[in-house]
N, C-alpha and C positions, 0 to 999 in steps of 0.2 A: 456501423452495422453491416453495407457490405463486404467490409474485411472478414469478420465472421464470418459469411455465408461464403465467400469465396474461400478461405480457410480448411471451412467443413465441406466443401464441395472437393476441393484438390486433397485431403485426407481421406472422403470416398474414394476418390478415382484408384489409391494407392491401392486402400486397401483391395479394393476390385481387380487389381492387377495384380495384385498377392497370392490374393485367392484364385485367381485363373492360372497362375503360374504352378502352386501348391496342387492343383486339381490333376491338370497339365503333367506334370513332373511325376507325383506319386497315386494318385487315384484315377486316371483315364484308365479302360482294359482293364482294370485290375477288378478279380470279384473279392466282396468282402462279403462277411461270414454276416446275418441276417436273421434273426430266429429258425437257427438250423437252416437256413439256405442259402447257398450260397449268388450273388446277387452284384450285377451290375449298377453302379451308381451316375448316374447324369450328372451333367454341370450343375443342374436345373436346382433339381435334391439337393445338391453338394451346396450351392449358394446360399439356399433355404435355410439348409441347417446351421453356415456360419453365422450367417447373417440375422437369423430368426426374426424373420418377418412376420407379421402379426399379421392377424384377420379381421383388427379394424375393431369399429365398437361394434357392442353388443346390444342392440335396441332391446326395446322394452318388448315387443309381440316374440320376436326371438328367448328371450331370456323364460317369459310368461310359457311360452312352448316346450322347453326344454323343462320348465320346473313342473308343468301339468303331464307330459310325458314320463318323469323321474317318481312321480303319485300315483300313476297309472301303473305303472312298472310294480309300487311294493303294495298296490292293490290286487293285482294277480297274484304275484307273489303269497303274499299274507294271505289270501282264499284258496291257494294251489294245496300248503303250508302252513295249516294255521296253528300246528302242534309244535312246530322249529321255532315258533316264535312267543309262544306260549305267555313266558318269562317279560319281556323287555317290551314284544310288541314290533320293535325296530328289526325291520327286512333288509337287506346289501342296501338299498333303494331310498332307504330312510321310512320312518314313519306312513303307516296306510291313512287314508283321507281321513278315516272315522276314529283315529288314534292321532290326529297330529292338528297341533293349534291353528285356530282361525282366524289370528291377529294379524293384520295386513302391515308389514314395514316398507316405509318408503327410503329408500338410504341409496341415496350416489344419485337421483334426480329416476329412481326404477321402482315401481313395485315389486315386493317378495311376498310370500307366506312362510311366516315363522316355521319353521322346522323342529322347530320341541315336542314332545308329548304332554298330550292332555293331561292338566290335574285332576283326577276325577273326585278329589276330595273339595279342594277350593274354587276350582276353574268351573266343575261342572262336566259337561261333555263339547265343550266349547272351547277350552283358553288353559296355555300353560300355566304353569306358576310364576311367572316372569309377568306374563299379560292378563293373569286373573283379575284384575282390577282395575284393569284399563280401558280409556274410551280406544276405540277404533276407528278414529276419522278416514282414515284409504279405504274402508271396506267396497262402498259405492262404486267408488271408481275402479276399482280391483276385479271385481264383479262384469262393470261393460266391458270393461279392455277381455276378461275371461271369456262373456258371452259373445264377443267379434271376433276373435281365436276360433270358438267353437261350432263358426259358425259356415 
């Protein structure tokens, strides 16, 4: 096992030296073109990008934040605009609160809310056609984690 890790530790280092060499040689000084601007690049950046370094996990109040901010969004949207959407209902944003299912999915150890449109024929004003029919055991908890968020 430490052969492995000393393996993948001296394949790091290569590569790190590659890449400072490649940075080095053809991107120091030099600007590159940037959405229409022209633009000095860091080592910093340059690593980043070879390397693509992640931001780690995504907790559950992060994720709940982003997807109550993305509801918010085609909530304005759909009441700024409520004649663009006339047809489908669905804003850039996805689905407004009162158009979009209530069915709480737990999938990867995270809560979501379903992202479909209501069926307003079988679901009601509550639940797509997928969840028309189904129990909703995460609601509860979907709910506190919401109400601690919002709080």
């Amino acid at each position: 096992m430490n052969t492995c890790r000393d393996n993948s530790s001296q394949i790091r280092q290569i590569e790190m030296k590659v890449a400072k060499y490649i940075f080095n040689s053809y991107i120091k000084e030099k600007k590159i073109q940037v959405n229409d601007q022209e633009k000095l690049v860091t080592m910093k950046e340059f690593m980043a990008k070879i390397f693509l370094k992640s931001n780690g996990l995504v907790t559950q109040s992060e994720l709940l934040k982003e997807e109550l901010t993305t509801i918010s969004k085609a909530n304005k949207d759909y009441l700024l605009n409520p004649d663009n959407y006339q047809k489908t209902k669905k804003t850039p944003f996805g689905y407004p609160d009162e158009f979009r299912c209530h069915h709480i999915i737990y999938k990867k150890h995270k809560f979501t809310r379903c992202s479909n449109k209501i069926d307003e024929e079988n679901g009601g004003d509550m639940y797509c056609l997928q969840h028309w029919d189904s129990t909703n055991p995460y609601e509860n908890e979907y709910n506190k984690l919401v109400d601690n968020i919002e709080k």
